[in-house]
N, C-alpha and C positions, 0 to 999 in steps of 0.2 A: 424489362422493367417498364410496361409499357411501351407505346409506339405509335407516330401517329399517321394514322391510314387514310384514305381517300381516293375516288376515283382516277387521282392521278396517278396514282399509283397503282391501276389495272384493276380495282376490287370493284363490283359494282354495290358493296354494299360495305356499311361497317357495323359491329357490334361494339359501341363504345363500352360496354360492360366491360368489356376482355381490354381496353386498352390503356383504360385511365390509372392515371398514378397514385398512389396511396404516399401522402408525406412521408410516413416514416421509410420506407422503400427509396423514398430518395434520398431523404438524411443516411441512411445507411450507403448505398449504392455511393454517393456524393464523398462521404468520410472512406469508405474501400479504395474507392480509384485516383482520387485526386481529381477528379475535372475541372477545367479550369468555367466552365459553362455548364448549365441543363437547360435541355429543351423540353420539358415536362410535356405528358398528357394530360389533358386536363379537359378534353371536348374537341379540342382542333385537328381540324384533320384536313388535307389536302385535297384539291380539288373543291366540288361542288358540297356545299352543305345539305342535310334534307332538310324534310320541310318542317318550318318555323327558323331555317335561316341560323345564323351565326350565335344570336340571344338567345336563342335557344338552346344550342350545342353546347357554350363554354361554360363551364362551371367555374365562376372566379371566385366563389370560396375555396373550392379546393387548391385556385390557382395561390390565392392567399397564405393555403396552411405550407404548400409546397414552400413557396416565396420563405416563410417564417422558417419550415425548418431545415433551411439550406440558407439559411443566408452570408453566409460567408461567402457563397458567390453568387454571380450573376443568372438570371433566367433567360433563355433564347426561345423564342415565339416562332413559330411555326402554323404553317395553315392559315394564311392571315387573308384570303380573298374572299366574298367580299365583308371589310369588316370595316365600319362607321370608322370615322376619327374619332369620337365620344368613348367608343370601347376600347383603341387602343390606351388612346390617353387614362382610360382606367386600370390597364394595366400597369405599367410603371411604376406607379408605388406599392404594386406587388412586388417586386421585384426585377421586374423585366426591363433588359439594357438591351438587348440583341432583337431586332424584329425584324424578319425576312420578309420583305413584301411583293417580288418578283410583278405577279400581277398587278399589283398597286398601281404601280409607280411604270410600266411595262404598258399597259393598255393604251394610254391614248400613241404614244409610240407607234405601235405595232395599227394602229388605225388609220393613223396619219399614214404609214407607207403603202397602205391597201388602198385608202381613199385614192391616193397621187402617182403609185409606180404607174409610170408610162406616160405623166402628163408632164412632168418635172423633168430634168437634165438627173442624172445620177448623183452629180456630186452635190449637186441643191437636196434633191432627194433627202442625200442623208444628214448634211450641213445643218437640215431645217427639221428630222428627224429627231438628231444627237440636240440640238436645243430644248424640243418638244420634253423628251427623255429625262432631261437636268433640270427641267422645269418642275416634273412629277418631280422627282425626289427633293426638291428646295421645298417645295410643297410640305412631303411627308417629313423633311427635319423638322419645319415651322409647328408641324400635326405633335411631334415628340419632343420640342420642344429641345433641338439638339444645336437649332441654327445656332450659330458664335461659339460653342463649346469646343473644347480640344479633348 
């Protein structure tokens, strides 16, 4: 029912014709199974995007008609590097609660230990790493607009 592919995933190409979701497909698919989430196709794919980039790829109308004809429940995002705050935050009133951001919120992280393994004590290392880390993601709640919510 769709899928969403990406160099991360070993492919070095993708044919988003073959992967994107067709609302009714997921109204149907959504009403068979019971899932409690969709991670729809809609453009996003993992790994590097081609060229013209992310605005390019996502199709948010269709992320739109999805959102509409599933809304009894939640959308989960997928493929989210590199993608503006402006675009996520246009998601969400599609429907989308769940957004994976691994690299987001991961990169300066993963920089800071590269920049400093071997200049730093271990434990500082990571002390000042795990801070870096929690930084991104207070970041990306403020981005979704999640900070103070339960």
């Amino acid at each position: 029912m769709g899928r969403i592919e990406g160099g991360e995933d070993g492919l070095p190409s993708v044919d988003s014709g073959t992967v994107l979701k067709k609302p009714d497909e997921a109204e149907n698919f959504v009403r068979r199974t019971g899932v409690h989430f969709l991670a729809p196709s809609f453009g996003n794919i993992h790994g590097g995007y081609p060229s013209g980039g992310v605005e390019k790829s996502w199709d948010l109308p269709r992320l739109a008609e999805i959102g509409k004809a599933v809304a009894a429940i939640p959308l989960a995002l997928h493929g989210t590097h590199p993608v503006t705050d402006a675009l996520f935050q246009q998601t969400i009133p599609l429907g989308v609660r769940k957004i994976n951001l691994n690299r987001t919120v991961r990169d300066d992280y993963t920089r800071f230990i590269a920049d400093n393994s071997g200049t730093l004590e271990l434990t500082a290392l990571k002390m000042q790493a795990v801070e870096i880390y929690a930084r991104s993601i207070e970041r990306m709640m403020d981005v979704m607009g999640s900070t103070g919510r339960y």
